[in-house]
C-alpha positions as CSV (number, residue, x, y, z in Angstrom):
1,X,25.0,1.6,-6.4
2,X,22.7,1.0,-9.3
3,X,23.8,-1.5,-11.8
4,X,25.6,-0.5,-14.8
5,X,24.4,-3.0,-16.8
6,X,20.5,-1.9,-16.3
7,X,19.3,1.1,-18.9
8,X,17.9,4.0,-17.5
9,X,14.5,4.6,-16.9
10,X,12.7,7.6,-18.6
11,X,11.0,10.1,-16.3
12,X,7.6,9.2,-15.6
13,X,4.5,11.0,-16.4
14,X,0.8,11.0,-15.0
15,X,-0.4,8.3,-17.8
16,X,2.5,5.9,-17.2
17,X,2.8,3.0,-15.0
18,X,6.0,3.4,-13.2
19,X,6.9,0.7,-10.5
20,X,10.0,1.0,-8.3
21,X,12.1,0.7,-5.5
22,X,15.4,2.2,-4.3
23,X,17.2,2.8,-7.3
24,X,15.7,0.1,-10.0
25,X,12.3,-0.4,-11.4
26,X,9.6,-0.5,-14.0
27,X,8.5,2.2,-16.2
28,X,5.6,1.6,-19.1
29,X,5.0,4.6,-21.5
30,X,1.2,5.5,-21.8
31,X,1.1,4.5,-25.4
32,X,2.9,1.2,-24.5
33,X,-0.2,0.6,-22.3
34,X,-4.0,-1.1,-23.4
35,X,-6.8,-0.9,-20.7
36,X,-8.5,-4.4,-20.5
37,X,-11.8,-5.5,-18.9
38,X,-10.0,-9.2,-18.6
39,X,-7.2,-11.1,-18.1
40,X,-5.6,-14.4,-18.8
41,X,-2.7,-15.9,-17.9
42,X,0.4,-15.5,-20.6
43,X,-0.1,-12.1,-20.9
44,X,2.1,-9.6,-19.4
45,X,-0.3,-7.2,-17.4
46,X,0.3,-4.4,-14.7
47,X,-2.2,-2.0,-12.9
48,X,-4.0,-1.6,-9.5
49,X,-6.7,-3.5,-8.0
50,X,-9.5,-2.2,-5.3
51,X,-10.2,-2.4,-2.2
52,X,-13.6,-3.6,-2.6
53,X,-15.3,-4.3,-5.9
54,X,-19.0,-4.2,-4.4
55,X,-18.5,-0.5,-4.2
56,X,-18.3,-0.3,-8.1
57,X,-14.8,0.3,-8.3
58,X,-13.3,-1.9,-11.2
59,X,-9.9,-3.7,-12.0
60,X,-7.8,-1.3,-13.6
61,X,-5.3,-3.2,-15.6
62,X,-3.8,-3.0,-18.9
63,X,-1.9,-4.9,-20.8
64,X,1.2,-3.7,-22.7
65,X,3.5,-5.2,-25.7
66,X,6.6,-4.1,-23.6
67,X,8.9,-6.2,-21.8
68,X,9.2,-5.7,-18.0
69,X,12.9,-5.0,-18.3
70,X,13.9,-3.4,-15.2
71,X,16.2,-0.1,-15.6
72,X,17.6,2.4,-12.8
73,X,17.1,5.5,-12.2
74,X,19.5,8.2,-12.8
75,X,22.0,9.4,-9.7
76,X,22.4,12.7,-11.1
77,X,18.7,14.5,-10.5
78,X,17.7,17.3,-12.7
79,X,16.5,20.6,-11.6
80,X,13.4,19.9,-13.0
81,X,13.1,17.0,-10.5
82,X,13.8,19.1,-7.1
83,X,10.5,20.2,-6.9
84,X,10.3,22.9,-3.7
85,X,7.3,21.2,-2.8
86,X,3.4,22.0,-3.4
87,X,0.7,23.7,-0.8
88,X,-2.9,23.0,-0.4
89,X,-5.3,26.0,-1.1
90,X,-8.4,24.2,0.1
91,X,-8.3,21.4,2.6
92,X,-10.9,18.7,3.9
93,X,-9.1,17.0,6.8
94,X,-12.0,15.6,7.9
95,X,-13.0,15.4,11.7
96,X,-11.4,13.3,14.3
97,X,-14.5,12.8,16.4
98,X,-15.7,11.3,13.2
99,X,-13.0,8.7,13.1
100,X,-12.7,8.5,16.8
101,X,-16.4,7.4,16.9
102,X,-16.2,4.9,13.9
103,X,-13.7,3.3,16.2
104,X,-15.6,3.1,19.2
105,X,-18.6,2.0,17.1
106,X,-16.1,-0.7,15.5
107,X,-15.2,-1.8,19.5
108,X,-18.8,-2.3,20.1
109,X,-19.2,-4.2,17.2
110,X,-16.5,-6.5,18.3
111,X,-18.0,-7.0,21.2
112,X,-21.2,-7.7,20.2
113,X,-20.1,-10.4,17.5
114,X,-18.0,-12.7,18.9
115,X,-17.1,-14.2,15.5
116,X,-15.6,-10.7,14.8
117,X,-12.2,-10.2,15.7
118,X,-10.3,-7.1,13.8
119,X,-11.9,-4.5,11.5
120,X,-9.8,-2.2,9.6
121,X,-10.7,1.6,9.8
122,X,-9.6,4.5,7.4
123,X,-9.7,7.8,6.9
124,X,-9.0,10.2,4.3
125,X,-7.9,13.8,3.7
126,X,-8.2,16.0,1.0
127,X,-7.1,19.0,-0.8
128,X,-6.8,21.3,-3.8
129,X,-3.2,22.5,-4.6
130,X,-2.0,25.5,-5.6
131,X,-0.5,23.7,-9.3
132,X,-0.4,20.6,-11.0
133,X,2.6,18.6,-9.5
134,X,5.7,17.8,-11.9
135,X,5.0,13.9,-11.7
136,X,8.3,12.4,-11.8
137,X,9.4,14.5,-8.9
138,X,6.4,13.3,-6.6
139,X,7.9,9.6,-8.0
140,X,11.4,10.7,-6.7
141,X,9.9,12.2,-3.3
142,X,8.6,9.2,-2.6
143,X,11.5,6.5,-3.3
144,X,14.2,9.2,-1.6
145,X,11.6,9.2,1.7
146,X,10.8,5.5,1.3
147,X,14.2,3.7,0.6
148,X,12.5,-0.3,1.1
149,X,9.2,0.9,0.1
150,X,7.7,-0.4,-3.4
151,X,6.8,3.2,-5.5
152,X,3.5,2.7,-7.6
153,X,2.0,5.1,-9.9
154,X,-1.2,3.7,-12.3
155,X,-2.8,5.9,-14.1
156,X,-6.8,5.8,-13.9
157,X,-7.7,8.0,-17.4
158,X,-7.4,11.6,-17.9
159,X,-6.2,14.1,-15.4
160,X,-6.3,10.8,-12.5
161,X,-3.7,8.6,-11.3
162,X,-3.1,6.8,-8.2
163,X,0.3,6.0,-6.5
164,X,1.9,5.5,-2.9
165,X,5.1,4.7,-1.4
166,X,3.8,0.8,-0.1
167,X,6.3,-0.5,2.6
168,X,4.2,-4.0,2.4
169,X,4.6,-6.6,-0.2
170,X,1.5,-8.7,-1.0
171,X,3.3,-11.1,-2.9
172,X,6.2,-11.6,-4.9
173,X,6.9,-14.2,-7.4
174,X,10.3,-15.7,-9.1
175,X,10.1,-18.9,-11.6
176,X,8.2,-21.1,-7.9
177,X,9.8,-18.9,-5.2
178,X,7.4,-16.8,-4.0
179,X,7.7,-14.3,-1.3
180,X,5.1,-12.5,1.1
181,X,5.9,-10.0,3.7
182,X,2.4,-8.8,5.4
183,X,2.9,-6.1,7.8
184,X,0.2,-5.6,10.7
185,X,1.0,-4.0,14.2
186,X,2.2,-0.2,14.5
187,X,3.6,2.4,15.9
188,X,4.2,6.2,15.3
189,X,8.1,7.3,15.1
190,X,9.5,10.0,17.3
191,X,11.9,12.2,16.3
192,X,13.2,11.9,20.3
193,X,15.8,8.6,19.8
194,X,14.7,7.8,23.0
195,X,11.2,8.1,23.0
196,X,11.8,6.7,19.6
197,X,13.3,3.5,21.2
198,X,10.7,3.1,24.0
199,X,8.2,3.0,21.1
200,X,9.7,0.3,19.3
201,X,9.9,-1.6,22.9
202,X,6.7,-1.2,23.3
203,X,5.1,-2.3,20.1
204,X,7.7,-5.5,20.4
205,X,6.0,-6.3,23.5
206,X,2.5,-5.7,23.0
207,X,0.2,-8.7,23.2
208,X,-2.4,-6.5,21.2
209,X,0.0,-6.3,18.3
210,X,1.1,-9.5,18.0
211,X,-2.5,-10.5,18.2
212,X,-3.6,-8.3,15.1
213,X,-0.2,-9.6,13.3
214,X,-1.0,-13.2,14.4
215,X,-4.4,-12.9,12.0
216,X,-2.8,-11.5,8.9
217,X,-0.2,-15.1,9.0
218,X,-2.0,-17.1,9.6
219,X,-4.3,-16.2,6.4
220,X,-1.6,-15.6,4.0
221,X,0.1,-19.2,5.5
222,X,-3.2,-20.9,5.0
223,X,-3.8,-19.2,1.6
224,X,-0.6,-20.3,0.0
225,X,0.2,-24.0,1.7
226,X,-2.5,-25.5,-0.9
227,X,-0.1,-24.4,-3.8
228,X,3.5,-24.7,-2.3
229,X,5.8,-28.1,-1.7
230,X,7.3,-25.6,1.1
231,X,6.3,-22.7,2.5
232,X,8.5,-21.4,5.6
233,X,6.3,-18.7,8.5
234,X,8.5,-17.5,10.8
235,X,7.7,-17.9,14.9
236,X,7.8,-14.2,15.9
237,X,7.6,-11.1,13.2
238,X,10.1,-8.7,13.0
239,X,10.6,-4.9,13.9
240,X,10.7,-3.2,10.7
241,X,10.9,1.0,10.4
242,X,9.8,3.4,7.8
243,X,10.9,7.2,8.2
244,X,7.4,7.8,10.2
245,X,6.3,4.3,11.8
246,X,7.3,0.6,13.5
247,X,5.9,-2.2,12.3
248,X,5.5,-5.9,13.0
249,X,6.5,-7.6,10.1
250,X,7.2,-11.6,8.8
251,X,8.4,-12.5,5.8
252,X,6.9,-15.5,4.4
253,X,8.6,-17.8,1.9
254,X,7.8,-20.6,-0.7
255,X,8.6,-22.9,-3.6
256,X,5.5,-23.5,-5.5
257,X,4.8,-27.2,-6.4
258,X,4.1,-26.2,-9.7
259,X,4.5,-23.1,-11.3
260,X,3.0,-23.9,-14.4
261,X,0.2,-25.1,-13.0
262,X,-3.1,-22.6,-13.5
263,X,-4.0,-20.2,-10.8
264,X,0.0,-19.8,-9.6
265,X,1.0,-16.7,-12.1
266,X,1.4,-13.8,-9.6
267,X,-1.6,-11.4,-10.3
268,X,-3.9,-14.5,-9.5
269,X,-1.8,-15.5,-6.2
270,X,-2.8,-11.6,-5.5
271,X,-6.7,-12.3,-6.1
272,X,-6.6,-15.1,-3.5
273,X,-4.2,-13.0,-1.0
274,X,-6.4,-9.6,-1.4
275,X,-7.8,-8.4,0.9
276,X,-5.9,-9.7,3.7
277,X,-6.6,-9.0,7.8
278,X,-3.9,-6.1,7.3
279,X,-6.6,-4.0,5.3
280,X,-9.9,-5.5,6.1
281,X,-10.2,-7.6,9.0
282,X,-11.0,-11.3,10.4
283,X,-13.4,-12.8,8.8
284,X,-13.0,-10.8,6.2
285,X,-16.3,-10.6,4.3
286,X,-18.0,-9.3,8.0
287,X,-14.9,-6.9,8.3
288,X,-15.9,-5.5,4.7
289,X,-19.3,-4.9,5.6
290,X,-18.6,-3.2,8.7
291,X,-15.8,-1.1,6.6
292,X,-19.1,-0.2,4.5
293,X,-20.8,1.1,7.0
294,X,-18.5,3.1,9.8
295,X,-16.6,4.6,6.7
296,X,-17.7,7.5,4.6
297,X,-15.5,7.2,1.6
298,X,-15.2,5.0,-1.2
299,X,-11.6,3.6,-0.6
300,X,-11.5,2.6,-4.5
301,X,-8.0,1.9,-4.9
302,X,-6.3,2.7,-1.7
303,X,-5.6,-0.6,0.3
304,X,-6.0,-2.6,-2.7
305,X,-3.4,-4.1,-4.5
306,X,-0.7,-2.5,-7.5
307,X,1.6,-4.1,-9.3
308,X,3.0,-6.1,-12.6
309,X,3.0,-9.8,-14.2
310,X,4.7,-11.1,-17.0
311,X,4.3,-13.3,-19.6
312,X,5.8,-16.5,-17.6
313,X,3.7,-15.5,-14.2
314,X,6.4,-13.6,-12.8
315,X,5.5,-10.1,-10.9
316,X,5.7,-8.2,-8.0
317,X,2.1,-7.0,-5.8
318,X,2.0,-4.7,-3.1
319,X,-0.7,-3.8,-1.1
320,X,-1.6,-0.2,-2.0
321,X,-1.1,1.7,1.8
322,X,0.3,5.0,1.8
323,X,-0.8,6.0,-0.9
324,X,-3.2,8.9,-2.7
325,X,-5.4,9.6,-5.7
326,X,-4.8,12.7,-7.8
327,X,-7.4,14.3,-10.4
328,X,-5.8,17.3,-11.8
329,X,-4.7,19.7,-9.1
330,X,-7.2,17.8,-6.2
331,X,-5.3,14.8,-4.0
332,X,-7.2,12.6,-1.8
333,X,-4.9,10.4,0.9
334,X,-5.8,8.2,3.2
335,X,-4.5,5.6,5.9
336,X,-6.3,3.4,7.9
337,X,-5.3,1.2,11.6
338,X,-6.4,-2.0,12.6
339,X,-9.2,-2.4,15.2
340,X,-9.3,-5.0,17.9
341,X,-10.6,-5.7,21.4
342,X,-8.2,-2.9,23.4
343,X,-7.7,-0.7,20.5
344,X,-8.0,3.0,22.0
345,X,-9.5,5.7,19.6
346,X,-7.3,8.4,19.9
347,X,-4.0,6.5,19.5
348,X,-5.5,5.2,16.2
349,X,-6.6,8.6,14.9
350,X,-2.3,9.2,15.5
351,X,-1.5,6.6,14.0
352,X,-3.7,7.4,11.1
353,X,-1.7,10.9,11.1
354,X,1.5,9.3,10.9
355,X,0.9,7.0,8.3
356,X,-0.6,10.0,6.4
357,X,2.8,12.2,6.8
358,X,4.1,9.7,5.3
359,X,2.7,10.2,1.6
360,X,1.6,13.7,2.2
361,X,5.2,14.5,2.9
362,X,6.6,12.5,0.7
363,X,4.9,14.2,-2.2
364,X,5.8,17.3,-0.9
365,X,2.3,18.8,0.0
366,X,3.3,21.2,2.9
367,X,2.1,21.8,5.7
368,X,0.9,18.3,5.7
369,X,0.4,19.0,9.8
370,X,-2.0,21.3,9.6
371,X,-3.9,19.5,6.4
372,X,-4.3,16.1,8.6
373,X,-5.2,17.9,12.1
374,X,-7.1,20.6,10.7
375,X,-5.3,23.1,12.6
């Protein structure tokens, strides 16, 4: 039940930063919010970060004289929220030998280097719509679809915004607790219980996953242990579900030594998190390069990191995955999978296509089927 004691938030538009999960979260007005090219600690500041700032995509952050006071969102949902869904008049699945072919390209590479061990690989599909989606109803989509997952929504100037339905939490921080749950190691969902089951079974047991999870750890876990008087990493991650996938997941927890001390706010415990193995690969500068060259689209802001800090260094950062980029009536999403030695090619492209049902479908763009397969 949402707490009665919380205000309610307003309904978000394409020029506000909303920020929210279940039935609480963060809502900035557009004229509550300042773009700035830099940032210093003791200001409260929320936005998105890139994937990959050699590609010319830039911070996009601004500052606002709000407090982050968290409010709820209504029970009661408006007609004007129930949104019957929007369909894509022109569609650019792109082409799964392309993908397919990056990934065997990746596996050579792997191969080849041994100081390689994981690239991450996405794709992206695109589409015009046939109207503008009502905003607050794509917001609503999501979070009713995505119960645990952190709703984002940033906007990037004009008719362009950016927001996703992230079930993976970069990190999270709380006067010197601190919280990060990576997630790497997946799965597609079947609507079958049993198949469903076998699936999960399988991904418990796979070396192959546990291998690529075992990365993304030990990097956050050697990351953070420089800054923390404790930091706990659990032995074995955990089996987490999202309405379309399994994942491995650990949660990682920590009491700062000291949280006043520079560099330990939570936007710049995000800069030296991002980009973890989950999104890029190990080591991760090679993994980038190899990203530049087997992919043929600017990620910008997907598989970066969104999110909010306050004042004292408090905030919340997730890593932008399932997610999309609208500019007027066009929506670009993607989804990527990781890559290691025994990664096949066309369970990768499925899992791609799951991951991508999960924000197409979520915002409502139907047939999302047809606009990820191309048929």
């Amino acid at each position: 039940m949402p707490d009665p004691l919380l205000q309610p938030l307003a309904p978000s538009r394409r020029g506000d930063f909303s920020f929210r999960r279940g039935t609480t979260g963060i809502h900035v007005p557009s004229g509550h919010l300042s773009p700035i090219a830099e940032w210093e600690p003791g200001r409260t500041v929320v936005g998105a970060l890139p994937f990959d700032h050699r590609t010319g995509t830039g911070d996009r952050l601004y500052a606002t004289d709000l407090p982050l006071t968290p409010g709820t969102l209504a029970v009661g949902v408006g007609p004007e929220f129930t949104g019957a869904g929007v369909h894509p008049v022109a569609v650019d699945p792109g082409l799964e030998d392309a993908y397919t072919g990056a990934v065997r390209a990746a596996l050579d590479t792997l191969v080849q280097e041994n100081d390689l061990g994981k690239v991450v690989l996405g794709r992206a599909v695109r589409a015009t719509l046939d109207q503008r989606p009502e905003w607050e109803s794509l917001l609503r989509r999501l979070t009713a679809r995505n119960r645990n997952a952190w709703v984002f929504s940033v906007p990037l100037g004009g008719a362009q915004a950016f927001l996703g339905a992230s079930p993976e939490l970069l990190i999270s921080r709380r006067g010197d607790r601190i919280i990060s749950h990576p997630l790497a190691g997946s799965a597609p969902r079947s609507s079958d219980p049993v198949e469903d089951c076998r699936r999960s079974e399988r991904l418990t047991g796979s070396p192959k996953d546990h291998y690529e999870h075992a990365f993304v750890v030990d990097m956050i876990a050697e990351t953070l242990a420089p800054w923390c008087a404790e930091l706990e990493v659990p032995d074995q991650p955990e089996l987490l579900a999202t309405d379309k996938m399994w994942h491995l997941g650990s949660r990682i927890t920590g009491r700062l030594r000291d949280p006043a001390a520079e560099g330990t706010d939570a936007l710049s415990l995000a800069r030296l998190l991002h980009p973890t193995p989950a999104v890029a690969g190990v080591p991760t500068r090679e993994a980038m390069d190899r990203i530049h060259d087997l992919e043929k689209a600017d990620r910008r802001y997907f598989a970066g990191t969104a999110g909010w800090c306050d004042a004292d260094g408090d905030g919340d950062w997730v890593v932008s995955i399932r997610a999309a980029e609208f500019d007027g009536d066009r929506v670009t999403a993607w989804a990527g999978a990781g890559i290691v030695d025994g990664s096949d090619p066309d369970s990768e492209f499925t899992e791609t296509g799951a991951k991508l049902r999960t924000i197409l479908e979520g915002l409502g763009i139907v047939p999302a089927k047809e606009l990820i397969h191309g048929h």
